[in-house]
DRENSEMAR-379410 format. One record per residue (C-alpha): residue in three letters; x, y, z. Coordinates in steps of 0.25 Angstrom, whole numbers, padded with zeros to 4 digits, always signed. Example, Ala and Ser with C-alpha at 12.3 -4.5 7.8 and 13.67 -1.06 7.14 Angstrom:
2
ala+0049-0018+0031ser+0055-0004+0029
end
This chain:
821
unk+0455+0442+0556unk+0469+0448+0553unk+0473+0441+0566unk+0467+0428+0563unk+0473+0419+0554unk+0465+0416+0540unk+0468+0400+0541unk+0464+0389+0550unk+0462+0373+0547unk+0451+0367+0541unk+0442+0358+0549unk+0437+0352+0537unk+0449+0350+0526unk+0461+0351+0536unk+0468+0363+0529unk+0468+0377+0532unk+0456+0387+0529unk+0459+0402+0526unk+0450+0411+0529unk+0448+0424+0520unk+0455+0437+0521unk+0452+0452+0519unk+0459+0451+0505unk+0475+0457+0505unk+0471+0460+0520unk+0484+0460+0531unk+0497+0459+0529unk+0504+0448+0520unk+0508+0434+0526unk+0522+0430+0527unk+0521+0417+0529unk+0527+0407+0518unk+0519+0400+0508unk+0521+0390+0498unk+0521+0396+0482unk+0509+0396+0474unk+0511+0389+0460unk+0495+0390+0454unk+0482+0393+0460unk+0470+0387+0453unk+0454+0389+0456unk+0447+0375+0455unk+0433+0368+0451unk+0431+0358+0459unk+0420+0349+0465unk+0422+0359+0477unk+0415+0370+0471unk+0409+0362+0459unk+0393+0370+0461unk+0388+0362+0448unk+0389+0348+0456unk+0391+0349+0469unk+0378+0350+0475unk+0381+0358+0487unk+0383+0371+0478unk+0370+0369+0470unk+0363+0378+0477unk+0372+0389+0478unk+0363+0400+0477unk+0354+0396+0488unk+0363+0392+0497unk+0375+0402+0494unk+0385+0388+0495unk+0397+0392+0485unk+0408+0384+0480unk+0421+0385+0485unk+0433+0391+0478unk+0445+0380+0475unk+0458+0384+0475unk+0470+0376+0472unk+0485+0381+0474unk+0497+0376+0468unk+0508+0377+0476unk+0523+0374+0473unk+0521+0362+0482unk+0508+0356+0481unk+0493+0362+0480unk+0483+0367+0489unk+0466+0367+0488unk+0458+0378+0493unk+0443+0379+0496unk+0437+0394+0498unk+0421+0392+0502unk+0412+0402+0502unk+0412+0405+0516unk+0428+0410+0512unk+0437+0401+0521unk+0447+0395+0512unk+0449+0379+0515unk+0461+0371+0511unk+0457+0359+0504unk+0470+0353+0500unk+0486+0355+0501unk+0497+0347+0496unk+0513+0349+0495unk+0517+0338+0486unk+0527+0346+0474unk+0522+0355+0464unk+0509+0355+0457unk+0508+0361+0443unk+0491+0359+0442unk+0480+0352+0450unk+0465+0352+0449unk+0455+0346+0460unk+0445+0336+0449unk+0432+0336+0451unk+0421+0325+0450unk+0419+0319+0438unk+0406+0320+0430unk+0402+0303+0430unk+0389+0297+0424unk+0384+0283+0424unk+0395+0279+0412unk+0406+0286+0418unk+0409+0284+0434unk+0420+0291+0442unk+0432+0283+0444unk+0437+0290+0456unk+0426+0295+0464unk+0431+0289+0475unk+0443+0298+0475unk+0437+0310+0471unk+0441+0322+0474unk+0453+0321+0465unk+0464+0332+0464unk+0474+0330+0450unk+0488+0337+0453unk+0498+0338+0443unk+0512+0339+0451unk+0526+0340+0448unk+0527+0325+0453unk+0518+0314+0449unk+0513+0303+0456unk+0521+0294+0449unk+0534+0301+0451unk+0540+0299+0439unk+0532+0307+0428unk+0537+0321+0425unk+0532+0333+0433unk+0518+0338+0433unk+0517+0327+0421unk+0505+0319+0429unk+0491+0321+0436unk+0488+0316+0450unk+0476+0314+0455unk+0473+0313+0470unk+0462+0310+0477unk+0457+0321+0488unk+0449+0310+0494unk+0461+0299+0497unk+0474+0306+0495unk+0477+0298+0483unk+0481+0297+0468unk+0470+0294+0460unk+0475+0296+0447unk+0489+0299+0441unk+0489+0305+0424unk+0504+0305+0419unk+0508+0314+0408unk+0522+0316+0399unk+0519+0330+0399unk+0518+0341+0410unk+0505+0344+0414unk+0502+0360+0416unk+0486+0360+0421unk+0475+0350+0426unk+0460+0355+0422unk+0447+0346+0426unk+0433+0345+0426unk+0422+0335+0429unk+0424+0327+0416unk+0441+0328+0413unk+0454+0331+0418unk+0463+0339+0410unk+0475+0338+0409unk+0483+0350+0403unk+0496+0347+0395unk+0505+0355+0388unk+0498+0356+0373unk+0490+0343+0380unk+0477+0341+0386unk+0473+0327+0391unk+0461+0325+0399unk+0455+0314+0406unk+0441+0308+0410unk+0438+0314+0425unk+0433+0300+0430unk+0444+0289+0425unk+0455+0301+0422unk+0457+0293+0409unk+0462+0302+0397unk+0449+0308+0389unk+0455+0317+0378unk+0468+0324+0376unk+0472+0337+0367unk+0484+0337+0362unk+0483+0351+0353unk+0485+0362+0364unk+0492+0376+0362unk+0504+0378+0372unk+0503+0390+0379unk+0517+0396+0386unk+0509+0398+0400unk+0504+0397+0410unk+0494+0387+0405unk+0503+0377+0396unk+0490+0373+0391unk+0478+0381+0393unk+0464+0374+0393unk+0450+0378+0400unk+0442+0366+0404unk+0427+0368+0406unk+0416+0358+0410unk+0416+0351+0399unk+0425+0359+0388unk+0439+0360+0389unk+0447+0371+0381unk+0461+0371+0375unk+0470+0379+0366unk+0474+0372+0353unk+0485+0373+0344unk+0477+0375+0330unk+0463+0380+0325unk+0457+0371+0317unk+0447+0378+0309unk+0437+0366+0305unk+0434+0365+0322unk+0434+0381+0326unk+0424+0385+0331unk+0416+0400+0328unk+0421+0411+0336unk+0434+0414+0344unk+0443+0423+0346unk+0441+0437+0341unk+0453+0447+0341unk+0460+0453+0353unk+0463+0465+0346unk+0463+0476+0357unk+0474+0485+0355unk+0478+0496+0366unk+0489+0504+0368unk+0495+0495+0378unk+0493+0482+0369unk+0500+0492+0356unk+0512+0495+0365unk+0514+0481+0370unk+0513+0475+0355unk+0523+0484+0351unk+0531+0478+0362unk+0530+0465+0358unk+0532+0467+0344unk+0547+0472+0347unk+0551+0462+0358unk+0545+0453+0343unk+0556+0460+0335unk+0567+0459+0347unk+0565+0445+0346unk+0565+0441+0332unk+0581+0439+0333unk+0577+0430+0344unk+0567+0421+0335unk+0579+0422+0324unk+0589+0417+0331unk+0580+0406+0336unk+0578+0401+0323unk+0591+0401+0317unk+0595+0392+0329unk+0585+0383+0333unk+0585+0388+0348unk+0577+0396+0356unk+0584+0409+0364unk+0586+0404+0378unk+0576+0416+0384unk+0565+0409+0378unk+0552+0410+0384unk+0543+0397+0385unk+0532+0403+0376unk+0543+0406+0364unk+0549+0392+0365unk+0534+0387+0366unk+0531+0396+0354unk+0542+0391+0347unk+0540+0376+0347unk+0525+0377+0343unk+0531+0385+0330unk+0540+0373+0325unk+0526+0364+0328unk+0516+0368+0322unk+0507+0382+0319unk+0500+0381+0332unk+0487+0392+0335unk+0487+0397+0348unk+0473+0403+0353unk+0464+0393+0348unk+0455+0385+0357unk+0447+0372+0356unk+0436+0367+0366unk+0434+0352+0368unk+0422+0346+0375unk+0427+0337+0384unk+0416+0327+0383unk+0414+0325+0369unk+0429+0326+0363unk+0430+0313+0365unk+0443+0304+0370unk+0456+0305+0365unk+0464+0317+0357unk+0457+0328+0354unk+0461+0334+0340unk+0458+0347+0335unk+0461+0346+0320unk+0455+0348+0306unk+0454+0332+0305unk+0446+0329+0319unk+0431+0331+0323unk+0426+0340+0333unk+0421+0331+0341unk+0422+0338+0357unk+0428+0350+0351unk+0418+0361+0357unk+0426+0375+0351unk+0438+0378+0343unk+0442+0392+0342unk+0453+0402+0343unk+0455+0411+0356unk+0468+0418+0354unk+0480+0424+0346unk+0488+0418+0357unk+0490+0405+0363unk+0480+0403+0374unk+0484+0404+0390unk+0472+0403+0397unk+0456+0397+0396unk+0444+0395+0404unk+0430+0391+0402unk+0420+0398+0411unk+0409+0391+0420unk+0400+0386+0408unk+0410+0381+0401unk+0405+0391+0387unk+0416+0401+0389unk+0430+0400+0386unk+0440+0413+0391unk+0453+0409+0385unk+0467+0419+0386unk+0479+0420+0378unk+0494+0420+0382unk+0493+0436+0381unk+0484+0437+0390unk+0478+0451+0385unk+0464+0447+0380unk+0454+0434+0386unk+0444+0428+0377unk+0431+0423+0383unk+0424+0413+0372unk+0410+0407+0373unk+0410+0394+0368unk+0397+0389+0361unk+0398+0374+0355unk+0393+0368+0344unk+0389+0353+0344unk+0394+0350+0331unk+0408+0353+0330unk+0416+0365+0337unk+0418+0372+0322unk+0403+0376+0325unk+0405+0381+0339unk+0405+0395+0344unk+0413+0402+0351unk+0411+0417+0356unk+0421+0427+0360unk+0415+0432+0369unk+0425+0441+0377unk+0440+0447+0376unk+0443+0451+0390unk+0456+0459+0388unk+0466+0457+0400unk+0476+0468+0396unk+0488+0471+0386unk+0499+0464+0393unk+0503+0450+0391unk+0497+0440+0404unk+0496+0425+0405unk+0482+0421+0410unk+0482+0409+0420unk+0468+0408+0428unk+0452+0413+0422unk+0441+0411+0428unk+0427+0414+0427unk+0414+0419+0435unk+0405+0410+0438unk+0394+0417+0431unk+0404+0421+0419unk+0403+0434+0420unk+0417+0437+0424unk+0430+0431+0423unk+0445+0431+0427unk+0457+0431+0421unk+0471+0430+0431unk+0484+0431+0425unk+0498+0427+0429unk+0501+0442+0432unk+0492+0440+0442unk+0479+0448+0437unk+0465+0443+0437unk+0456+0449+0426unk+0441+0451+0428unk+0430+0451+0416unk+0418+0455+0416unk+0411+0444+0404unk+0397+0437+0399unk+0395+0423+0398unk+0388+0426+0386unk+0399+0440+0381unk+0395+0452+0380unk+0401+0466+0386unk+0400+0465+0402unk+0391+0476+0408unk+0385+0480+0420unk+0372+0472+0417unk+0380+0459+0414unk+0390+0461+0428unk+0384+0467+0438unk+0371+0458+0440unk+0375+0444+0450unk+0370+0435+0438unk+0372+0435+0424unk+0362+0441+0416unk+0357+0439+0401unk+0366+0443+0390unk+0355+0453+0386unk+0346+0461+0395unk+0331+0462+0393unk+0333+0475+0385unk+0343+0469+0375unk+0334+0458+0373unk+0322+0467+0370unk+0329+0477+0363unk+0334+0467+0351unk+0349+0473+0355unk+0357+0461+0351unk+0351+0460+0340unk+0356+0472+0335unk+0369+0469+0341unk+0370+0456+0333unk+0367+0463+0321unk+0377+0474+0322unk+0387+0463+0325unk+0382+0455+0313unk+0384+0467+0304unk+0400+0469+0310unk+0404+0455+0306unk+0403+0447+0320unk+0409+0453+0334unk+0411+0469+0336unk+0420+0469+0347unk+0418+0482+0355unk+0434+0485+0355unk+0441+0491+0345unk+0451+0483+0335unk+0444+0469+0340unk+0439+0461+0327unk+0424+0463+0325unk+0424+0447+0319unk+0430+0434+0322unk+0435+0432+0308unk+0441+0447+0311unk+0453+0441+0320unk+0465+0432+0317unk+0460+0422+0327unk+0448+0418+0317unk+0448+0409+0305unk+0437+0407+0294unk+0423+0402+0301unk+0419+0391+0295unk+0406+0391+0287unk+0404+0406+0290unk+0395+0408+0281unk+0386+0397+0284unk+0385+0402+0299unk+0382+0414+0293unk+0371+0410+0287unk+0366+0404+0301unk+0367+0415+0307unk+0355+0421+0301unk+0347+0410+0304unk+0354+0408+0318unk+0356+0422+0325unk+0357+0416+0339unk+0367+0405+0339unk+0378+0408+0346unk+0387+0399+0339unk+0383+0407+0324unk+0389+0422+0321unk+0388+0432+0324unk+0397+0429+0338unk+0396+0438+0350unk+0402+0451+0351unk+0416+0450+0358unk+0418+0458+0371unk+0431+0464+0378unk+0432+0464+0391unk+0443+0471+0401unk+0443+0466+0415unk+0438+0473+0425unk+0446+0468+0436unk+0461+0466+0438unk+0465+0458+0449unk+0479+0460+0452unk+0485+0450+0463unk+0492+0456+0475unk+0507+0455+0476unk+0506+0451+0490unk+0496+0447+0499unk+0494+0461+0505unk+0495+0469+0492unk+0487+0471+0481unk+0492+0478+0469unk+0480+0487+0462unk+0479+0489+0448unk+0472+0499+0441unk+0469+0500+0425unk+0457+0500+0416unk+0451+0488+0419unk+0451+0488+0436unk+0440+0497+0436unk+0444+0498+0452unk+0450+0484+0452unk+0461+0490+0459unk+0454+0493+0473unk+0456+0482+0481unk+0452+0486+0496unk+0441+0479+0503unk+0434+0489+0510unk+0438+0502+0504unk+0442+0507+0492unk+0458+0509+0489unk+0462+0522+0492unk+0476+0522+0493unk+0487+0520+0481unk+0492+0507+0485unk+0509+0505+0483unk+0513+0500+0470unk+0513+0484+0468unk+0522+0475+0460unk+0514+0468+0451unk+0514+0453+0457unk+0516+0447+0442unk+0529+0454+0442unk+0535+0452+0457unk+0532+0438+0455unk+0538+0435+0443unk+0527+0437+0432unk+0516+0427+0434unk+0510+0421+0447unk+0496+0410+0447unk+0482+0419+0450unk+0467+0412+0450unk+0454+0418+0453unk+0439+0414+0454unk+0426+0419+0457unk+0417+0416+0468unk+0408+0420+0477unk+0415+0429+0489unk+0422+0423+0500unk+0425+0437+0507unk+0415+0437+0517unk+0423+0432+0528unk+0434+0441+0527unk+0426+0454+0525unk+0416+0450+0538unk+0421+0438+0546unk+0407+0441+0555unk+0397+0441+0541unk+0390+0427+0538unk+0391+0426+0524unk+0376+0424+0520unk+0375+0440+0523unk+0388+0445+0516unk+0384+0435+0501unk+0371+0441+0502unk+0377+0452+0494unk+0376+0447+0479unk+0389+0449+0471unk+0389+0453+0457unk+0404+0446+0454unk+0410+0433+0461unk+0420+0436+0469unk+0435+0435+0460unk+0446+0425+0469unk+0460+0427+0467unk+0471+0419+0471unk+0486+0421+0466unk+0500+0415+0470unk+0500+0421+0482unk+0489+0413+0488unk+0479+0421+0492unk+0466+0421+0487unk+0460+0434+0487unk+0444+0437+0484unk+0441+0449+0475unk+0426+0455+0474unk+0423+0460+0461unk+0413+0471+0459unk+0409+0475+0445unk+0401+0487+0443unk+0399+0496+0432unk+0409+0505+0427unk+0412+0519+0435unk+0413+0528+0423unk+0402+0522+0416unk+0392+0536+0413unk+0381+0529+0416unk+0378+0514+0421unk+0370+0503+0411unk+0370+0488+0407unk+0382+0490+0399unk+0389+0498+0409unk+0403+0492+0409unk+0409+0486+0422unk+0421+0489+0432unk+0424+0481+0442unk+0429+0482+0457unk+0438+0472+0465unk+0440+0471+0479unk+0448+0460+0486unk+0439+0454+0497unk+0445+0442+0504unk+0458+0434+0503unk+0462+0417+0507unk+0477+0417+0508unk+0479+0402+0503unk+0495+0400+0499unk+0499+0389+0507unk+0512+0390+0518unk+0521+0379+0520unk+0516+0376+0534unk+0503+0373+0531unk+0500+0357+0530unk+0496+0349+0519unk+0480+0346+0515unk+0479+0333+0508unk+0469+0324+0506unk+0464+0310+0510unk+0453+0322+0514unk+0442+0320+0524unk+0428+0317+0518unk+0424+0332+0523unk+0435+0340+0514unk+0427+0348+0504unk+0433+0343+0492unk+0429+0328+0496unk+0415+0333+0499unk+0413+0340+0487unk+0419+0328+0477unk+0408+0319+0485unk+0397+0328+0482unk+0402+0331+0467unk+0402+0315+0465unk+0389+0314+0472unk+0383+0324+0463unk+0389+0317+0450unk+0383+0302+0454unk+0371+0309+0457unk+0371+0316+0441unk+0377+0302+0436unk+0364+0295+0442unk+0374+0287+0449unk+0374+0282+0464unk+0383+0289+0472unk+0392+0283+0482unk+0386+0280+0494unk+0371+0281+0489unk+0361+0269+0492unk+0355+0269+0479unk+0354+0273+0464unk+0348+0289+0464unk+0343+0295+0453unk+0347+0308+0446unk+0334+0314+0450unk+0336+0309+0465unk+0348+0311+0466unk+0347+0326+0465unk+0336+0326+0476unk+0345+0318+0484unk+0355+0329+0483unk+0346+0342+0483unk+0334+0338+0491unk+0330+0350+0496unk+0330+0356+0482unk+0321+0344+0474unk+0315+0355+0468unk+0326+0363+0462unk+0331+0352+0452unk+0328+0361+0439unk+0334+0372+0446unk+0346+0367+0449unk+0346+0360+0435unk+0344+0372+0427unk+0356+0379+0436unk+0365+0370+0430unk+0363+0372+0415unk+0368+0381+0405unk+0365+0383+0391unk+0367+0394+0377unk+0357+0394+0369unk+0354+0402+0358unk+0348+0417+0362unk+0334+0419+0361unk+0327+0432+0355unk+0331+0445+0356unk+0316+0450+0360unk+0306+0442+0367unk+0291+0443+0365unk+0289+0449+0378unk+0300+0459+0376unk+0294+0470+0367unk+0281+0476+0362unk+0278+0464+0353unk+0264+0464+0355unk+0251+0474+0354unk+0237+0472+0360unk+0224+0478+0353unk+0211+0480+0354unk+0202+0477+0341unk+0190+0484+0339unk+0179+0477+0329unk+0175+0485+0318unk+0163+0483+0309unk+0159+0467+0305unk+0174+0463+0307unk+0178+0456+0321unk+0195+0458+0323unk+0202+0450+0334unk+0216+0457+0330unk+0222+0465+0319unk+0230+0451+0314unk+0222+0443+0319unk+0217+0432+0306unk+0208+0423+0314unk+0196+0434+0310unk+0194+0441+0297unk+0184+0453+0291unk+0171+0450+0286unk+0163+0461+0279unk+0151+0457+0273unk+0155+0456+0259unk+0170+0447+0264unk+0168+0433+0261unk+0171+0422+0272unk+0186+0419+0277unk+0190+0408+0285unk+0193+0414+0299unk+0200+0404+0306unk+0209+0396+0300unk+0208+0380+0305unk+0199+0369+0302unk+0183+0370+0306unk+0184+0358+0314unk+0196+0361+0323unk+0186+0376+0327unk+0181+0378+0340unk+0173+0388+0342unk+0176+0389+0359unk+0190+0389+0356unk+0190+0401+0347unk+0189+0414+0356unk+0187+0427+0352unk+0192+0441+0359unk+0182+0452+0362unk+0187+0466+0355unk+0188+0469+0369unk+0191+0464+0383unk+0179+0461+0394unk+0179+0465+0406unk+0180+0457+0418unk+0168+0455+0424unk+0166+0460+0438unk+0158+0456+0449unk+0147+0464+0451unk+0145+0469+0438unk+0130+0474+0432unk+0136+0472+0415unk+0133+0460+0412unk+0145+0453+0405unk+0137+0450+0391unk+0135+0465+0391unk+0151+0468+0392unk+0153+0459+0380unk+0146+0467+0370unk+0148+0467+0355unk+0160+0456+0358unk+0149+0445+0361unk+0143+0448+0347unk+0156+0449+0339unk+0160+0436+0347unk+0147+0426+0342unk+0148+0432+0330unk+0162+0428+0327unk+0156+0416+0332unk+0147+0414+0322unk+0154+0416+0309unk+0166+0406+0312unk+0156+0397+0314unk+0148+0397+0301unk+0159+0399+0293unk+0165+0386+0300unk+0149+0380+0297unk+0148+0376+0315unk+0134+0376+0318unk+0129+0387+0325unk+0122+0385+0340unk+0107+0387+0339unk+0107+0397+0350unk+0114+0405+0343unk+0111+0421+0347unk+0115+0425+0333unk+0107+0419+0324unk+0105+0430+0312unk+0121+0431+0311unk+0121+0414+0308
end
């Protein structure tokens, strides 16, 4: 394979297909290529498994969605599809001037009100260029949208103001300002809403924002008290050695510069060596008071059209939360799979917070929202571009401009990451049998109640919310303290979770080059640092510069997870049924940087090497290995990829099946169909050969939090005991609590035994137990069965007999026992 070249054209796009590499294998190309600007992941109705029916039954059939890659190049952009069978495909190439943004949208969610007005066209691809269409607007101060199906522009939205990022999703297009957000219905691309409250931020996101399925997150200028919500932010107050010498630092460059800030106010002007974060700084001072750090989540469905305002005066209406996150202004956010958690950074970049986000159907000031994790990155400063989140939310990845991808180990639901929550394929429960049974959280609540809300497990961190400077006055704490005794398992009432640090247990460091690798060692590797493929490094490897700093300080890094793609470059000879039959605890971790090369990394947790002895709660390490690599930077020789495409192109085919799925959901007729089809015939039509797997595949799709059950179920414990009663002198016992008998001697005077009205009795109905069991009568047996009965027959009629004369029922005249009557 080293003589054979990687690339060859596609049959079925018409571009180039790359096929994967032993990962920093052979010797470095030395052909030109053209500059990397920004590398993105995308979503996409490519590898949209929720409604595209060909990834429905992925676990049977082992079909996985493809990766998307996009690449902004400083002439154009480019389109990557990497399939499970790990041949890259070029899907699409341009060179039409630089591109600051673009994302690829995907079908719109219709119903029978609300029709797409461009499925014709669909796929569309929106671009935000240095050049508009029109020409004559400022740059990158508009938003194209072309059709992958025609070639055309569909759609032009001109702005006054630059445009720094494009975000989407099956309902909006959002549109990122600075300190504006505008979005706009996906369908008619007529304007929904618009945010006009955003905190700047010096880089590299002007204007960070996450945007969910349905929820889109922001950072705003001011807490409003009457809307925030319960929770936040507790305090980062992690204090090392490293972290005392570098604040020590800081605070003399702050003396040093104090003449600066001096001079600057007593002439008006700013020193010429200002940076764009102090003039920034500076401006927002002579505004207004402005809060960095704080954070509101909108619904997108329900906040209605127009401006959204966040004040003391406006309703809540659409707004879901309203907390603080931060000290400093925010830099970077995203919302995992679900769409419940929230992992947001700062512009220091030392610590991440992950948030669970509970809401409240009344207004957001009732909403809940848990801090869940603090995943500590390190002490020195780092601006965050790219996270990115497992699917199974049990991991997640944080890439910086230095060029370093961060790997934690977290819970969907929090708690401390162990061997029992990370080293099993699937997620398990939040407790285990045992600590169900065992009443230990019970405990554990209790202890937490008594120490005033969260007990952090690391020294100096404040044990409660009202204990950090981020935290205001609750509102009606003392009502929801009364609620709390009567409610214990609302998640939304106190006391909140405990909150959890968590130092990653990976550092990915990106090559300088393609045929080098720089290996890092340090307390949070664990091993990180041995990146062979088939043995273990032996050797010292030479010393490496540092990419960050041979570049010139910051370079774009994104990363994914996904199944592996590696098995064609380890065994080119293996089918690849028999090399997935192994079951991976971890997804594979794809990273691509500035370079162009994509590189898969195999993750392999396990538990930790100097743990005494191995448990549960053992902690976790983790080893990395490099497994394949796609080198994808485009040359200036190769030729241009752009659409009208044939109808065979993958993103044609997947927009048609997305759109088929949608008229099918809507109960519409889709294009082409003979006739009206019902919801219910519809999905036959589609999954014929599973008709009877419609709940299944229903409930697959669902998700739900609810309120915990109970500590101890019945079947749990000892709770019940099994004895035999023995009758003793004229008094008949069924059981020693038993009230539906009681004692008569001879001198007790008559009490009701059964409490209900004589005509409701029957006498069949009531069925008395023997004090002890029968035997099974076996064939061939000389006892006869009345013999076996004994004294139980007698005690039976006679029980018999006094409810019924106490009840005055007329006795039968065959009676046996007439002396007792």
């Amino acid at each position: 394979m080293a003589t054979e070249s990687p690339r060859r054209p596609s049959r079925c796009t018409g571009g180039v297909v790359v096929r994967p590499q032993a990962a920093y294998s052979g010797t470095p190309p030395t052909e030109e290529k053209e500059k990397i600007v920004w590398v993105r992941f995308e979503n996409a109705d490519l590898n949209d498994t929720s409604r595209n029916m060909e990834f429905h039954e992925i676990h049977s059939t082992g079909n996985e969605p493809p990766l998307l890659l996009m690449i902004g190049y400083s002439d154009g952009i480019q389109i990557w599809s990497i399939p499970i069978s790990g041949e890259a495909q070029e899907l699409f190439s341009v060179r039409h001037g630089p591109v600051r943004t673009a994302r690829i949208l995907p079908a719109p969610q219709i119903s029978p009100q609300k029709c797409d007005n461009f499925s014709e066209k669909r796929p569309l691809l929106g671009v935000c260029k240095s050049i508009g269409s029109s020409g004559t607007s400022p740059p990158y101060c508009c938003v194209d949208l072309y059709s992958l199906r025609t070639g055309e522009m569909v759609k032009s939205i001109q702005f006054k103001t630059p445009i720094y990022d494009l975000h989407c999703n099956k309902r909006i297009l959002v549109v990122v300002l600075q300190e504006k957000i505008a979005a706009f219905d996906s369908c008619t691309f007529t304007k929904k809403f618009f945010v006009t409250s955003c905190y700047p931020c010096p880089g590299p996101n002007m204007n960070p924002i996450a945007l969910g399925s349905r929820w889109l997150a922001y950072a705003e200028n001011k807490l409003i008290r009457c809307h925030q919500s319960r929770g936040g932010a507790c305090g980062d107050n992690i204090q090392s050695y490293t972290a005392t010498v570098i604040s020590a630092a800081k605070t003399i460059k702050t003396g040093l510069t104090m003449v600066g800030k001096v001079v600057t106010q007593l002439t008006g002007t700013l020193p010429s060596g200002a940076t764009e974060e102090e003039i920034l700084v500076h401006s927002n001072t002579r505004r207004s008071p402005l809060v960095p750090g704080i954070i509101t989540v909108i619904d997108t469905e329900t906040v209605g059209e127009g401006q959204v305002i966040v004040s003391e005066d406006s309703d809540s209406n659409g707004i879901v939360a309203h907390f603080p996150a931060h000290e400093k202004p925010i830099c970077c956010m995203a919302f995992n799979p679900s769409g419940m958690l929230l992992v947001t950074t700062d512009t220091l970049g030392h610590d991440f917070h992950v948030f669970q986000v509970l809401t409240h159907p009344w207004s957001s000031s009732q909403s809940a929202v848990h801090h869940l994790y603090t995943l500590h990155r390190g002490e020195t400063e780092a601006k965050v571009q790219d996270i990115s989140f497992s699917h199974d939310c049990r991991w997640v990845v944080v890439s910086t401009l230095r060029g370093t991808s961060h790997v934690f180990p977290i819970n969907p639901y929090g708690g401390q990451p162990c061997v029992r929550t990370h080293m099993s394929p699937r997620v398990v429960n939040r407790m285990s049998r045992f600590q169900k049974s065992a009443g230990l959280e019970e405990i554990e609540q209790e202890l937490t109640s008594k120490q005033g809300g969260r007990c952090s497990p690391v020294p100096g961190l404040s044990s409660s919310p009202s204990g950090s400077p981020l935290h205001g006055k609750l509102n009606n704490q003392d009502t929801y303290n009364n609620f709390t005794n009567n409610n214990p398992g609302n998640p939304r009432l106190l006391p909140l979770p405990s909150l959890t640090v968590v130092v990653p247990l990976a550092q990915i460091k990106q090559p300088m080059t393609l045929g080098t690798i720089t290996k890092r060692t340090g307390p949070y590797l664990f091993g990180a640092g041995c990146f062979s493929i088939k043995a273990p490094c032996k050797t010292k490897p030479a010393p490496q510069i540092s990419p960050s700093k041979s570049v010139g300080g910051e370079f774009c890094v994104a990363a994914v997870f996904g199944s592996s793609r590696s098995w064609f470059a380890n065994n080119p000879g293996l089918k690849r049924e028999k090399d997935q039959s192994k079951q991976f605890v971890v997804e594979s971790l794809y990273i691509i940087s500035c370079y162009g090369t994509l590189v898969e990394h195999v993750l392999e947790p396990r538990p930790l090497s100097t743990a005494p002895k191995i448990s549960d709660d053992t902690p976790l390490e983790m080893v990395t290995c490099p497994r394949a690599s796609w080198t994808l930077v485009r040359t200036p020789q190769w030729n241009e990829l752009q659409p009208p495409f044939n109808a065979n192109h993958p993103l044609l085919l997947a927009a048609d099946a997305v759109q088929y799925y949608q008229y099918l959901l809507a109960g519409l007729v889709p294009p082409g169909s003979p006739g009206p089809i019902t919801r219910h015939e519809s999905y036959d039509s589609l999954a014929s050969d599973h008709s009877g797997q419609e709940d299944e595949e229903w409930l697959s799709q669902v998700e739900i939090v609810t309120h915990t059950g109970p500590h101890r179920r019945l079947w749990m414990g000892p709770q019940f005991q099994f004895k035999t009663i023995h009758p003793s002198g004229q008094t008949t016992v069924i059981s020693s609590s038993s009230s539906v008998l009681q004692s008569h001697g001879p001198s007790d005077t008559p009490q009701p035994l059964l409490d209900f009205d004589t005509d409701d009795l029957d006498l069949n109905s009531l069925r008395i137990q023997p004090v002890r069991s029968e035997p099974v009568s076996m064939p061939g047996s000389s006892r006869p069965i009345s013999d076996r009965r004994g004294v139980s027959t007698v005690i039976d009629k006679i029980i018999t007999l006094i409810i019924s004369v106490y009840h005055g029922y007329k006795l039968p005249t065959n009676e046996k026992y007439p002396c007792i009557y």
